[in-house]
OpenMM code with the backbone's topology and positions (N, CA, C; nanometers):
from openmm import Vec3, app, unit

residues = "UNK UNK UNK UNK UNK UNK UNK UNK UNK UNK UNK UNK UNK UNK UNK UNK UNK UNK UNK UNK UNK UNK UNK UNK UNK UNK UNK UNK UNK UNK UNK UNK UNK UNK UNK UNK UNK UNK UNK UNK UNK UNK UNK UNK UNK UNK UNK UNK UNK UNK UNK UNK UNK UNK UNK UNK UNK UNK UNK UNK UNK UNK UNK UNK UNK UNK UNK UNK UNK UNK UNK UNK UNK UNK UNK UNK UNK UNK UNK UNK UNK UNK UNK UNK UNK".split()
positions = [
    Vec3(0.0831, -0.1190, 0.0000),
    Vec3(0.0000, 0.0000, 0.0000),
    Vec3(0.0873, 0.1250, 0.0000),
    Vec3(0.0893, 0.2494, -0.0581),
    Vec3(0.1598, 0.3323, -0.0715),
    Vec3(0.1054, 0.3891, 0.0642),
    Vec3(-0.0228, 0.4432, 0.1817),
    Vec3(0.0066, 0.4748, 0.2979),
    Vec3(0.0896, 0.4074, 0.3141),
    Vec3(0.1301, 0.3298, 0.3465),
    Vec3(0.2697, 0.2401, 0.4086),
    Vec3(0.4101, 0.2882, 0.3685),
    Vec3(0.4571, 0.3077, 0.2401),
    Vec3(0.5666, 0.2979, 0.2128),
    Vec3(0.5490, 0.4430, 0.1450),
    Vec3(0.5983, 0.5800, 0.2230),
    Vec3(0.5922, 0.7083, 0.2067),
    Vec3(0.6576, 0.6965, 0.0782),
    Vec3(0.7797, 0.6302, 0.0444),
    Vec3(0.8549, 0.6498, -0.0983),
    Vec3(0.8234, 0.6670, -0.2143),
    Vec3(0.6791, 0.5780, -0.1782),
    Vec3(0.6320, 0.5606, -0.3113),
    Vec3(0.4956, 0.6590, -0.3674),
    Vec3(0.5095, 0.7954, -0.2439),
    Vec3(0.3998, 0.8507, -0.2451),
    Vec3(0.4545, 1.0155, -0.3558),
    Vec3(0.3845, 1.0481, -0.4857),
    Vec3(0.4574, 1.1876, -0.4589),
    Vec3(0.3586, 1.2771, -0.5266),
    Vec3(0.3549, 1.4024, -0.5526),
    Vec3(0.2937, 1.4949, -0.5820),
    Vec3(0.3424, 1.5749, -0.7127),
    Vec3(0.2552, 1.6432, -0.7179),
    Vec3(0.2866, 1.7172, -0.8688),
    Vec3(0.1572, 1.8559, -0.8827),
    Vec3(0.2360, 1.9726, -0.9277),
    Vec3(0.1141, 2.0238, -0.9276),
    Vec3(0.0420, 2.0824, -1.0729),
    Vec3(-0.0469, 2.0696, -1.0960),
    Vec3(-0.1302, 2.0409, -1.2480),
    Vec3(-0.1913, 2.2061, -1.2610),
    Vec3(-0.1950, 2.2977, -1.4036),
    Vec3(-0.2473, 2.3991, -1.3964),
    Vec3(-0.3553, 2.3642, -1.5054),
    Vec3(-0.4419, 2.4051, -1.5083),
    Vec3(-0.5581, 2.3538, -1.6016),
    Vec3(-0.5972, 2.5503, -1.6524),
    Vec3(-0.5681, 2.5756, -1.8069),
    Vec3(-0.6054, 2.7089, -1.8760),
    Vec3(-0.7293, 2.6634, -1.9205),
    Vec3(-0.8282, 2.7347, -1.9092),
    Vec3(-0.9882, 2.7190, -1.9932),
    Vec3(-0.9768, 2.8501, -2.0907),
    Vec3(-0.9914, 2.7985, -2.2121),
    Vec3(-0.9885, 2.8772, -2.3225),
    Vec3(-1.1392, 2.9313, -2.3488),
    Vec3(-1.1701, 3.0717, -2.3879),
    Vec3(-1.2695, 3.0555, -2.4473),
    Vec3(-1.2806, 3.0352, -2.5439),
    Vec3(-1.3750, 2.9598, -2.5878),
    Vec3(-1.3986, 2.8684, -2.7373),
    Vec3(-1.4701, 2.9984, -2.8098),
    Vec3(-1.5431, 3.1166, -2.7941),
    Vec3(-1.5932, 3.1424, -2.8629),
    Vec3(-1.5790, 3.3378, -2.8139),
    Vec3(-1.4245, 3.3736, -2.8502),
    Vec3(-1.4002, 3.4595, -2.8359),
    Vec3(-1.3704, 3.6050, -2.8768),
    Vec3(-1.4615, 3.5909, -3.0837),
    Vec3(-1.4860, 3.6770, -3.1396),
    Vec3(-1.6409, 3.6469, -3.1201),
    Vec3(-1.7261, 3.7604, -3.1132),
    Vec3(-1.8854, 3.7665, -3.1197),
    Vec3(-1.8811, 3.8007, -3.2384),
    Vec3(-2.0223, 3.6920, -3.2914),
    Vec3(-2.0838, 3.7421, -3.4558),
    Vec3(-2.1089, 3.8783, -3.4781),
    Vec3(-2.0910, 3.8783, -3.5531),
    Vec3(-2.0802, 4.0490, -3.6391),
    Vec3(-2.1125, 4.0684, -3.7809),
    Vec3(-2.1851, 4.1805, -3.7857),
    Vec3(-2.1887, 4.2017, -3.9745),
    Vec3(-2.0239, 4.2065, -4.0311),
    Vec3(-2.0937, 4.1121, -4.1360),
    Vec3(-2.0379, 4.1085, -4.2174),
    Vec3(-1.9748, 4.2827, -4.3131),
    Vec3(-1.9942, 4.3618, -4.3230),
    Vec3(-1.9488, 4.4548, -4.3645),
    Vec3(-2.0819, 4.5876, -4.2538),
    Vec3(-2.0440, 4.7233, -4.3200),
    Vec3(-2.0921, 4.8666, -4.2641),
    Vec3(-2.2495, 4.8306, -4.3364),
    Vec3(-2.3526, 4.8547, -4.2451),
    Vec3(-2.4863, 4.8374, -4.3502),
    Vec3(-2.5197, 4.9603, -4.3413),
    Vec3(-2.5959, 5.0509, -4.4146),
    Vec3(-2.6792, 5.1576, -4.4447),
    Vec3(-2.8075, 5.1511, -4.5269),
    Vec3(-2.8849, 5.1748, -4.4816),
    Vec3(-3.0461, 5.1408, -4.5666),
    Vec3(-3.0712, 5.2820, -4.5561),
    Vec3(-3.1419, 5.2754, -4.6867),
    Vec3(-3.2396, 5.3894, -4.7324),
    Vec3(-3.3917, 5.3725, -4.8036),
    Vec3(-3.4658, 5.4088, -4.7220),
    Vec3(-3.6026, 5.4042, -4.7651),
    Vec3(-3.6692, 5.4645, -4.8499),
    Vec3(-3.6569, 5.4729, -4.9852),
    Vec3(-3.7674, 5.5981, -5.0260),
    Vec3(-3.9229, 5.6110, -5.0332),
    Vec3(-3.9425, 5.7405, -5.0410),
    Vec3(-4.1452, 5.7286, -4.9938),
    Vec3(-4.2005, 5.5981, -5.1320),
    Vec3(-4.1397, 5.6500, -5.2048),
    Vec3(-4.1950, 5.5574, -5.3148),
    Vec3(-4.2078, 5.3880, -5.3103),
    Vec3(-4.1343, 5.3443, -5.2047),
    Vec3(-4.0763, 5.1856, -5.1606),
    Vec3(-4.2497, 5.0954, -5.2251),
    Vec3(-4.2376, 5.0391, -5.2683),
    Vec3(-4.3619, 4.9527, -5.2791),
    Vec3(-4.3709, 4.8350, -5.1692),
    Vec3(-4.4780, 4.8394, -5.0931),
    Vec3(-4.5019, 4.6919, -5.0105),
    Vec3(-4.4391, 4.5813, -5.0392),
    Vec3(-4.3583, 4.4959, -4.9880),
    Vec3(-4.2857, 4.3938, -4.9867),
    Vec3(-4.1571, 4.3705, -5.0657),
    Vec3(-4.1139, 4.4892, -5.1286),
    Vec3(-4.0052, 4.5517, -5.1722),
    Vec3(-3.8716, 4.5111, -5.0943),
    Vec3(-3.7448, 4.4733, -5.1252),
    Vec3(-3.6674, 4.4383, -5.0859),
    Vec3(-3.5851, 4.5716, -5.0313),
    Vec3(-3.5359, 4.5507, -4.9058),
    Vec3(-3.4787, 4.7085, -4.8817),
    Vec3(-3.3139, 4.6813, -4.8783),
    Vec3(-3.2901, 4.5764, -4.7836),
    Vec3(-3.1486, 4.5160, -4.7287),
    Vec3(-3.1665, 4.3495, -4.7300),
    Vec3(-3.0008, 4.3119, -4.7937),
    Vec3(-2.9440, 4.2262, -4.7385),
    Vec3(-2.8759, 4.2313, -4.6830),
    Vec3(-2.8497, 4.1522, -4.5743),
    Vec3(-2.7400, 4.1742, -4.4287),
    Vec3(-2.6735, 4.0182, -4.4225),
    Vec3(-2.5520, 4.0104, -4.4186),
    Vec3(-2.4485, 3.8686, -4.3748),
    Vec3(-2.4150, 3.9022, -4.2289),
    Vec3(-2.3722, 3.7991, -4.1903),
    Vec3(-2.2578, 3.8501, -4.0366),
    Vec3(-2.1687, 3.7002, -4.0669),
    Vec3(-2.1083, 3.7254, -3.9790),
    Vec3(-1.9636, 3.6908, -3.9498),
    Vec3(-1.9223, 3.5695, -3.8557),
    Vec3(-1.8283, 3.4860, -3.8026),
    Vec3(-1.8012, 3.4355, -3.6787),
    Vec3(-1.6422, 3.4538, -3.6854),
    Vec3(-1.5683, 3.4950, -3.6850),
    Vec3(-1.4195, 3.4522, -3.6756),
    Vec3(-1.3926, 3.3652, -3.6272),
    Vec3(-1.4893, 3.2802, -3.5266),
    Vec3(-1.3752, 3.1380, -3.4593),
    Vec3(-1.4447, 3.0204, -3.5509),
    Vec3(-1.5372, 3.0232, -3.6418),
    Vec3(-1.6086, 2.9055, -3.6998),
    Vec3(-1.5946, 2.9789, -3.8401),
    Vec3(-1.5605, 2.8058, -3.8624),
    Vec3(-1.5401, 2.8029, -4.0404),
    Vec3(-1.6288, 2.8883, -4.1016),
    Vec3(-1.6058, 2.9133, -4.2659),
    Vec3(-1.6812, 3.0064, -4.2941),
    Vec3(-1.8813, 2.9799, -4.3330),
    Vec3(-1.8805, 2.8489, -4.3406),
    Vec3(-2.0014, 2.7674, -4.3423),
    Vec3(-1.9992, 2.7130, -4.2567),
    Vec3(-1.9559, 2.6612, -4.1175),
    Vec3(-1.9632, 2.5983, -4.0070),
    Vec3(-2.0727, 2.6982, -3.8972),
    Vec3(-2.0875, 2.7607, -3.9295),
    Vec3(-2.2741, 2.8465, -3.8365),
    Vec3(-2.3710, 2.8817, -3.9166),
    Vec3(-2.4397, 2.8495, -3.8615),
    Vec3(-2.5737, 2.9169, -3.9301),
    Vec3(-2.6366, 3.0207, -3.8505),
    Vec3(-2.6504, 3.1857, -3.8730),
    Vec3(-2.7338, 3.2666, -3.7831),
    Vec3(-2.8411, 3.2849, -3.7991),
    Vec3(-2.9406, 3.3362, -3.7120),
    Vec3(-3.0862, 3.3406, -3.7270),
    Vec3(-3.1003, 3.4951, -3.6849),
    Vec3(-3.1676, 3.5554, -3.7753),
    Vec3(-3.1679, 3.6966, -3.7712),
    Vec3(-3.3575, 3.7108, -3.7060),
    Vec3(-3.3848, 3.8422, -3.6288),
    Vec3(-3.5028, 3.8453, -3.5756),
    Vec3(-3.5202, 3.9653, -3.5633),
    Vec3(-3.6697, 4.0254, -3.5552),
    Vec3(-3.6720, 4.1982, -3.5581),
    Vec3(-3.6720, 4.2021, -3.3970),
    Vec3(-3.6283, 4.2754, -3.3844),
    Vec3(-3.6574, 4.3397, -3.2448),
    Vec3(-3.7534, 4.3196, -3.1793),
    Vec3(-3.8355, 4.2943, -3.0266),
    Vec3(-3.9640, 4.2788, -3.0252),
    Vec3(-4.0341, 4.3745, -3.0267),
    Vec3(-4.0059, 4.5234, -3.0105),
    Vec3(-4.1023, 4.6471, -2.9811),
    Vec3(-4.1140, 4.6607, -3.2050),
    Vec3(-4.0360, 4.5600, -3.2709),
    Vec3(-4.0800, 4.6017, -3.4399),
    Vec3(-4.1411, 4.4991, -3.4421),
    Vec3(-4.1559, 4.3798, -3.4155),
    Vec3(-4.1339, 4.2546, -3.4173),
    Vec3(-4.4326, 4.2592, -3.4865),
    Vec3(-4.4310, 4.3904, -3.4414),
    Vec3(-4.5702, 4.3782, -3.4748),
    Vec3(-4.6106, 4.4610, -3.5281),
    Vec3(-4.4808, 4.5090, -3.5564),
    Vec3(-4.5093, 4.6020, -3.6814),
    Vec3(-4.5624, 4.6171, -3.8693),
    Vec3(-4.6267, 4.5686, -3.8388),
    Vec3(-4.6677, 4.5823, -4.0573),
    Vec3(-4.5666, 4.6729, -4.1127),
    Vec3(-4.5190, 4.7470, -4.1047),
    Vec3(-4.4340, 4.7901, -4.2048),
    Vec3(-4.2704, 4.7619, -4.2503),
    Vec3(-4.2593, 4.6667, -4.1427),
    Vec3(-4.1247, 4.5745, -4.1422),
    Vec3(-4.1217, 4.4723, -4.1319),
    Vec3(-4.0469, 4.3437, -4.2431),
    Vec3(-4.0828, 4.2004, -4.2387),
    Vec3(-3.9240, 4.1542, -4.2382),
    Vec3(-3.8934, 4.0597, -4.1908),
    Vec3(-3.7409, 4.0016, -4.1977),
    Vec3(-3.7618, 3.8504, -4.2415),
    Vec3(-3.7352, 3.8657, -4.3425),
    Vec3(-3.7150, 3.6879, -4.4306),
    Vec3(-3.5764, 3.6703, -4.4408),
    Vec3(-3.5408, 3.5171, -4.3252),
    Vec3(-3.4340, 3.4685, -4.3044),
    Vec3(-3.4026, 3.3444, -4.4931),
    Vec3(-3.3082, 3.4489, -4.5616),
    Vec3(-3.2214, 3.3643, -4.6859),
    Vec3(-3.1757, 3.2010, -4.6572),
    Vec3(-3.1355, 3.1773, -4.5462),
    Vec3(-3.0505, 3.0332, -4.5085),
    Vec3(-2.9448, 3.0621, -4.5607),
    Vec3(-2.8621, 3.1746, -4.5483),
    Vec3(-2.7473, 3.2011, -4.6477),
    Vec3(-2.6684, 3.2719, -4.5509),
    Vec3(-2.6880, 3.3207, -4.4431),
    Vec3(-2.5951, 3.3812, -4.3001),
    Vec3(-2.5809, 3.4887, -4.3653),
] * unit.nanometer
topology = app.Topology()
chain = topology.addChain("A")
for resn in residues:
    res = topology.addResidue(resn, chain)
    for name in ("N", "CA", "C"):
        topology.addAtom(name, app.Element.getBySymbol(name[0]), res)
């Protein structure tokens, strides 16, 4: 039994680093700027928007984009998710 025989007893001391795995936050993909004109027709395309991950491949996420909830019942703003990030 090693209680018994101190010799055979010994120590070591272990440092354990926790990385964060996910240490750039998604981000657009480039500067967006929208412009509305009065003329816009109903269901008219205004913006496309990409974003980003720097720590995941460039097809390895998929994001899910959502309006805000205070727009989110609004009729005059609709957000149709592409499947395209």
């Amino acid at each position: 039994l090693l209680v018994d025989n101190p010799s055979q007893v010994g120590s070591v001391s272990v440092t354990v680093k926790v990385l964060d795995v996910n240490d750039n936050a998604p981000e657009f993909a480039r500067f967006y700027e929208a412009f509305v004109c009065e003329n816009t027709k109903a269901g008219q395309l205004i913006q496309t928007v990409s974003a980003i991950d720097r720590d995941d491949p460039q097809e390895g996420q998929h994001f899910y984009y959502s309006l805000a909830p205070e727009a989110a019942n609004n009729p005059n703003f609709t957000l149709r998710d592409n499947q395209g990030n």
